[in-house]
N, C-alpha and C positions, 0 to 999 in steps of 0.2 A: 907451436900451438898458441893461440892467443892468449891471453890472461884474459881470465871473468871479472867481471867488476864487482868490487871489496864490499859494495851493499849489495851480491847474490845470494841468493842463498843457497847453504852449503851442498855440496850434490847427497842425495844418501843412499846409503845402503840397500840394494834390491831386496836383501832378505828382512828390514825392518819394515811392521805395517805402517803403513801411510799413517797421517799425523791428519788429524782433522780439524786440529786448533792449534794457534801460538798460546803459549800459556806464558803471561805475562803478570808479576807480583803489581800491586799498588805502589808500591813506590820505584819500580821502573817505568811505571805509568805515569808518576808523577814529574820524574825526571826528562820523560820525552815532552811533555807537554809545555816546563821549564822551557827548553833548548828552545822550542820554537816560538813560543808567544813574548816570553822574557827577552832572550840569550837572540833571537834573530835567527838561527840558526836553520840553513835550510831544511829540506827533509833527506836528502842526499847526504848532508852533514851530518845532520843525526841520526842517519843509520851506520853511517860508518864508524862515529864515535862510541855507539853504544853497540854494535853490531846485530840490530835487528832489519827485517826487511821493511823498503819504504812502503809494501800496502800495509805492511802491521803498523807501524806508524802512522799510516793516513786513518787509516781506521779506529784508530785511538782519536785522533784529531777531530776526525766528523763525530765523533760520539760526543766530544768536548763540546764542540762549537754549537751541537745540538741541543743537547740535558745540560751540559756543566758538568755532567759526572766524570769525576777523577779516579774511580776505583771499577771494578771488575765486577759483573753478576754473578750472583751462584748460579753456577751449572746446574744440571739433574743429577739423581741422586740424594735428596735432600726432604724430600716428601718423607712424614710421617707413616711407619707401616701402620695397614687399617688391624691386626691382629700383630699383639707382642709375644712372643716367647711361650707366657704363661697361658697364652687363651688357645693358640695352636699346640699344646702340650692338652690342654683341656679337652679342644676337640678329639684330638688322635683317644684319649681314653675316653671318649662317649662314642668313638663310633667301636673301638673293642668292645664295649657293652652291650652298645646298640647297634649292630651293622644293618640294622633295616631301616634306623633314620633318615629321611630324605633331606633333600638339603633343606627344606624349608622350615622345615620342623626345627632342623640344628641352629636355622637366624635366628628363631622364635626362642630359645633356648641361651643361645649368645645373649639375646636382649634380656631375657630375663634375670640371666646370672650377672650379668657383668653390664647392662645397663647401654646397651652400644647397640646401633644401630648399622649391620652390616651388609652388603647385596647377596643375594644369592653366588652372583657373578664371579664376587671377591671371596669367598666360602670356596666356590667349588677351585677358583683357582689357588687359593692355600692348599685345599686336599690334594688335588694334584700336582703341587710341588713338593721340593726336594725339603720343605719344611716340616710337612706331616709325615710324609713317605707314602699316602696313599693313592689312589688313583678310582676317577671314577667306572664301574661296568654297565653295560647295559644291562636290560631289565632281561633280554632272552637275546637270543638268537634264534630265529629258525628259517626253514626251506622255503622262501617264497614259490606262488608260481599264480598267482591273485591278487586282486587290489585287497592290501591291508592299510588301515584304519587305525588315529590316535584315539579316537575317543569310543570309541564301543565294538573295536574288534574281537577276537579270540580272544586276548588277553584281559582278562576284566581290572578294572580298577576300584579299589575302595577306598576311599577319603575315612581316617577314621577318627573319632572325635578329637584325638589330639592335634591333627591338619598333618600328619603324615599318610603314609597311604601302604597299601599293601597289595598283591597282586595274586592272581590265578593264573597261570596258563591256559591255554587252548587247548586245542586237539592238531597243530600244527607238526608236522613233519619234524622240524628242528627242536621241540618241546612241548611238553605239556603233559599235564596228570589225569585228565579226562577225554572223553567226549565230546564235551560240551562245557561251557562258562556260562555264567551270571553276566547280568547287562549291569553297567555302570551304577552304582550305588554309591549316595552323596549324601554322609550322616556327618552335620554339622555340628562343629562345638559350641557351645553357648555365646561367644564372643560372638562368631561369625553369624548364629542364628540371632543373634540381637541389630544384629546391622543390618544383615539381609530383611529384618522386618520392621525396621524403622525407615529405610529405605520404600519397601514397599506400601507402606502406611503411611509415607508423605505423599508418594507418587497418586495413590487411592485420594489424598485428600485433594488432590490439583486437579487432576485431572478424569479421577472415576476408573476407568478403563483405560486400554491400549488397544481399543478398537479400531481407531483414526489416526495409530500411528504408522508412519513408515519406518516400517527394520532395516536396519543394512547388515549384513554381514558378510566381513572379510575372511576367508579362510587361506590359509598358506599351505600349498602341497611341499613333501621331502619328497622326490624321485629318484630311485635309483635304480640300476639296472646291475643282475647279476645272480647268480646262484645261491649268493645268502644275504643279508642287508643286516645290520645291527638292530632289529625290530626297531623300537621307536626314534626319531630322533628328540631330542633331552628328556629321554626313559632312563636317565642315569641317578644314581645316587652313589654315598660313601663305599656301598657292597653293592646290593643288586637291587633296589627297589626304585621306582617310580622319584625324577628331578622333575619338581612345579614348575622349572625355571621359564620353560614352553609349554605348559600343558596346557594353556590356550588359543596360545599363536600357531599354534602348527594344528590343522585340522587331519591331514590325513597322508597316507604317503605310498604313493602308487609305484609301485614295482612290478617286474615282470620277469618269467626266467628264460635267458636266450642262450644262457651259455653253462657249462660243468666247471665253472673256474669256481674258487673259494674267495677271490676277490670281492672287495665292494668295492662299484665304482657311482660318483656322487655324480649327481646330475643337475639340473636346473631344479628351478621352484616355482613352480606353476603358483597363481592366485588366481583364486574363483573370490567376485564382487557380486554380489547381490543385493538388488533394494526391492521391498515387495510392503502391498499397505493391502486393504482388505477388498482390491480389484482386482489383485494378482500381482504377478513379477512387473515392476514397473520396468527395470532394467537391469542390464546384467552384461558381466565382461571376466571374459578366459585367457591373461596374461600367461604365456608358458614364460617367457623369457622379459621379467619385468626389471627395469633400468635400476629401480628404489624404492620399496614402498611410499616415501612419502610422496616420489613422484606420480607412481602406479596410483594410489588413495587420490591424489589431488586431481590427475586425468578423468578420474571414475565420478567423482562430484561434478568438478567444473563443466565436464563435456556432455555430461550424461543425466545427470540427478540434476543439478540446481535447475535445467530448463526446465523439466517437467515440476519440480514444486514452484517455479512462477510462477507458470500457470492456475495451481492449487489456492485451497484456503488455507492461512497460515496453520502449522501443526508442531507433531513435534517427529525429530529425527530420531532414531534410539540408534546405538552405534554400541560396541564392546569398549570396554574399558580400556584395555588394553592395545585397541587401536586407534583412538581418541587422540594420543602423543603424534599419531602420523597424520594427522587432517591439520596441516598449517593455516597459516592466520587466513589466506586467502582464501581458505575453503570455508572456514569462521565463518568468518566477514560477507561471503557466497552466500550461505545459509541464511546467515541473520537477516541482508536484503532480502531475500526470498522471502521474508516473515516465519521462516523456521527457525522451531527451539532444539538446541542440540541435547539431548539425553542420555547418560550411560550407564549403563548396567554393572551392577554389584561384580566384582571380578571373579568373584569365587560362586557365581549364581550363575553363568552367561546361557551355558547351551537350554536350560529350562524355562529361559524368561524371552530370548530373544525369537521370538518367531519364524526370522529369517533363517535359523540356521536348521529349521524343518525343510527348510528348499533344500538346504543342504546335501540330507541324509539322503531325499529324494532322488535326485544329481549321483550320488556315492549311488543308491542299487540300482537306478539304469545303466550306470557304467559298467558295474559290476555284472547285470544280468547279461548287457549286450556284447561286453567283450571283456572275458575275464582275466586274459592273459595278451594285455595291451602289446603290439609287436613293436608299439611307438609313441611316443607321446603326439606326435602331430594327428592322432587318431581320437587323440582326448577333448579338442572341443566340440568335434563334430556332437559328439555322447551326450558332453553337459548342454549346449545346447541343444539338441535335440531332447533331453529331459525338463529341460526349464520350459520349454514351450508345452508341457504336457500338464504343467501346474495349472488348474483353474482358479477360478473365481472361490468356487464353492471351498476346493480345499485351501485355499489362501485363505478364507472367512473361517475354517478349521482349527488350522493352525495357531490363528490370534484367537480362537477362544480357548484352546487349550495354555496360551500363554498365561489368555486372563486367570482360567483357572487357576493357575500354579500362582500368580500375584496374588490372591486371594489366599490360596496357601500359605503363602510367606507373610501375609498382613498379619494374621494369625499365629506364625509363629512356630507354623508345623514345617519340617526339613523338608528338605526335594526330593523327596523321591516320590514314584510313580504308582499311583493305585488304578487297579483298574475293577471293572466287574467280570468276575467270571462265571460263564454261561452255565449251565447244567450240561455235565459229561455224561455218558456213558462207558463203563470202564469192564472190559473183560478180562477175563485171563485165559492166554492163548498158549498157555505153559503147556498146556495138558489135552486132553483130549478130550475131557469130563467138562459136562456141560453146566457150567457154573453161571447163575443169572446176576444180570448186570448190577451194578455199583451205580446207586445214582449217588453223583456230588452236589449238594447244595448250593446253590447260588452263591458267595460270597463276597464279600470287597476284602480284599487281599495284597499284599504285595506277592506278584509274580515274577521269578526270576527267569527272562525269557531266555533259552537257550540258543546260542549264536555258534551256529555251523561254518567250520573256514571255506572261506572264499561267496558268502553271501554276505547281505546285510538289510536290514529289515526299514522301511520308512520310519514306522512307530507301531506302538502294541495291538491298536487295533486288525493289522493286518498280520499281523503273529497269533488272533487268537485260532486260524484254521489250522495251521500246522501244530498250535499248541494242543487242541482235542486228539488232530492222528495221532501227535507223541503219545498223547494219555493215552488212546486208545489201546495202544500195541504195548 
């Protein structure tokens, strides 16, 4: 058997794991670099003498010959943890106290106590490691067999003046304590009501209105398919309440039921693009299977939008906050030629300022009315488009004065939520058999909590107030 040559390296052990690095001290670093720059010595030589292999020595060499560095980099491992000991010991005793805190609430809370500035991201991944012990749940579970919906489905959500939130259930198969739920209600804390109206109080001062703006709005679908789905995706918290972490990125999450299995199985991510100014839907684009948002955001500008505001009088864009990070410099830069001003909306204001995302909802009930137990997703653009083309003029001039409305609102200083006027009812009691004469109710301006039926969904309150009177009626 021939002999291996004395600078091999050693043969090893099948059962030892593979070795990813030579680990070499500084001063046998310093040594090999001696042998050959000083000493002459070849690299054949100096492997044999010191009995390291010649690519670990030539690799030591190029680094030399490169930087001049004679010493070794620290590895990983060595990053500062973003929580020590005492702040994850802190956490784990405020969610025992408070298991309804969201994660959001918990950074606002970190920052307050301890002065630190933490993600959402790096919160929820402390609680779910082996350093808290806890783990985050969804907000429900229940039996799909309908398009369900992040932002105003069965489940209602309420923001409550501290910035955490709390939930109700539906009337859903898999859970719930009623019949029927409240539509979203968004009661601000002083902080955030102070922004949200300095914000809209500059915007008034530049510009007046958002009558001649154009909205864009990006919405991201969760799809899955299967007999139960985890209700929302990032609907998690430390126990079971509502994570902010998405609770604007992800607009809505279409499911359907094909099978008796208890699996969830995860699917693609559709995105619905929409740009609309007060002519209608300028343009519009149904991604099921998009490469990257930022590449998806950047196709949707460059191919689609920036031609049509060339042609335009320069204006402004209004975009979400939180999708602002995926429009790169190219799409900038796009704009700005164009003579468009790029605009974003308060993060914790989006669905009631931005006007596009009333295309939105519209899109969500034709979907839902036309097919409510999707067999497929390649069934889903046909729907959104064929709902966007149904958008007119007039309801696109709708919509942005309802927007204005609500900026007006905020200028002032009053929260978001929705008032509407309700008509004179007629109310009887059909309990009995005895002829009891009607109830008239007074005209009012009121907050109305409109009731949200599983497996529909409503455009806006004006077209809820028919079924609101049958309700009262009966």
């Amino acid at each position: 058997m021939p002999r291996a040559p004395s600078n091999s390296r050693p043969r090893k052990n099948p059962d030892d794991p593979p070795r990813k690095n030579t680990k070499i001290d500084d001063a046998l670093r310093e040594r090999l670099i001696q042998s050959i720059f000083i000493m002459g010595m070849s690299v054949g030589e100096t492997a044999r003498r010191f009995g390291c292999h010649t690519s670990t020595i030539q690799s030591v060499i190029r680094v030399f010959e490169e930087t001049g560095r004679m010493t070794s980099l620290p590895r990983g491992g060595n990053r500062k943890r973003a929580l020590g000991d005492e702040q994850v010991e802190w956490v784990a005793t405020q969610i025992d106290l408070q298991p309804e805190l969201t994660i959001e609430r918990m950074c606002a809370l970190l920052s307050d106590r301890w002065n630190m500035s933490v993600p959402m991201s790096t919160l929820s991944r402390y609680i779910t490691s082996l350093r808290a012990g806890y783990r985050l749940e969804p907000l429900e579970v229940r039996h799909i067999a309908t398009t369900t919906d992040h932002s105003d489905n069965g489940s209602s959500t309420i923001n409550d003046a501290n910035g955490g939130s709390s939930s109700s259930g539906g009337s859903g198969s898999g859970s719930g304590s009623g019949s029927s739920s409240s539509s979203t209600i968004n009661t601000l804390d002083p902080t955030r009501a102070a922004v949200r109206q300095a914000w809209a109080n500059n915007l008034r001062q530049k510009h007046g209105s958002m009558a001649d703006f154009c909205f864009v709005s990006i919405t991201e679908f969760d799809a899955h398919t299967g007999h139960r789905v985890r209700a929302l995706r990032g609907a998690l918290s430390a126990k079971h309440q509502a994570n902010s972490l998405h609770r604007s990125l992800v607009g809505a999450a279409l499911t359907t039921t094909t099978t008796t299995t208890a699996t969830t199985k995860s699917g693609s991510h559709p995105i619905l693009l929409v740009a609309m100014d007060k002519t209608g839907i300028m343009c519009s684009e149904v991604n099921l299977k998009p490469a990257g948002l930022v590449k998806t955001v950047q196709n949707f500008f460059l191919k689609k939008l920036v031609p049509l505001l060339t042609a335009a009088p320069p204006g402004i864009v209004a975009v979400d906050s939180e999708w602002f990070p995926h429009m790169n410099q190219e799409v900038r830069q796009a704009l700005e030629k164009a003579g468009q001003t790029v605009l974003t909306f308060p993060s914790d204001n989006r669905p009631d300022l931005n006007a596009a995302h009333a295309a939105f909802r519209h899109v969500k009930l034709f979907v839902r009315l036309c097919d409510s137990q999707l067999d497929s997703l390649l069934a889903l653009p046909r729907h959104m488009e064929a709902a966007l083309e149904k958008v007119t003029q007039e309801k696109a001039q709708e919509w942005i004065a309802e927007a204005d409305r609500t900026l007006v609102s905020a200028a002032q200083g009053q929260p978001a939520t929705t008032q509407v006027q309700v008509p004179p009812v007629q109310m009887q009691d059909t309990s009995t058999q005895a002829q009891v004469p009607p109830v008239q109710v007074p005209a009012t301006t009121a907050q109305i909590q409109v009731p949200i039926i599983p497996g529909q969904a409503y455009v806006d309150l004006e077209q809820n107030l028919e079924m609101l009177r049958q309700m009262l009626a009966t």
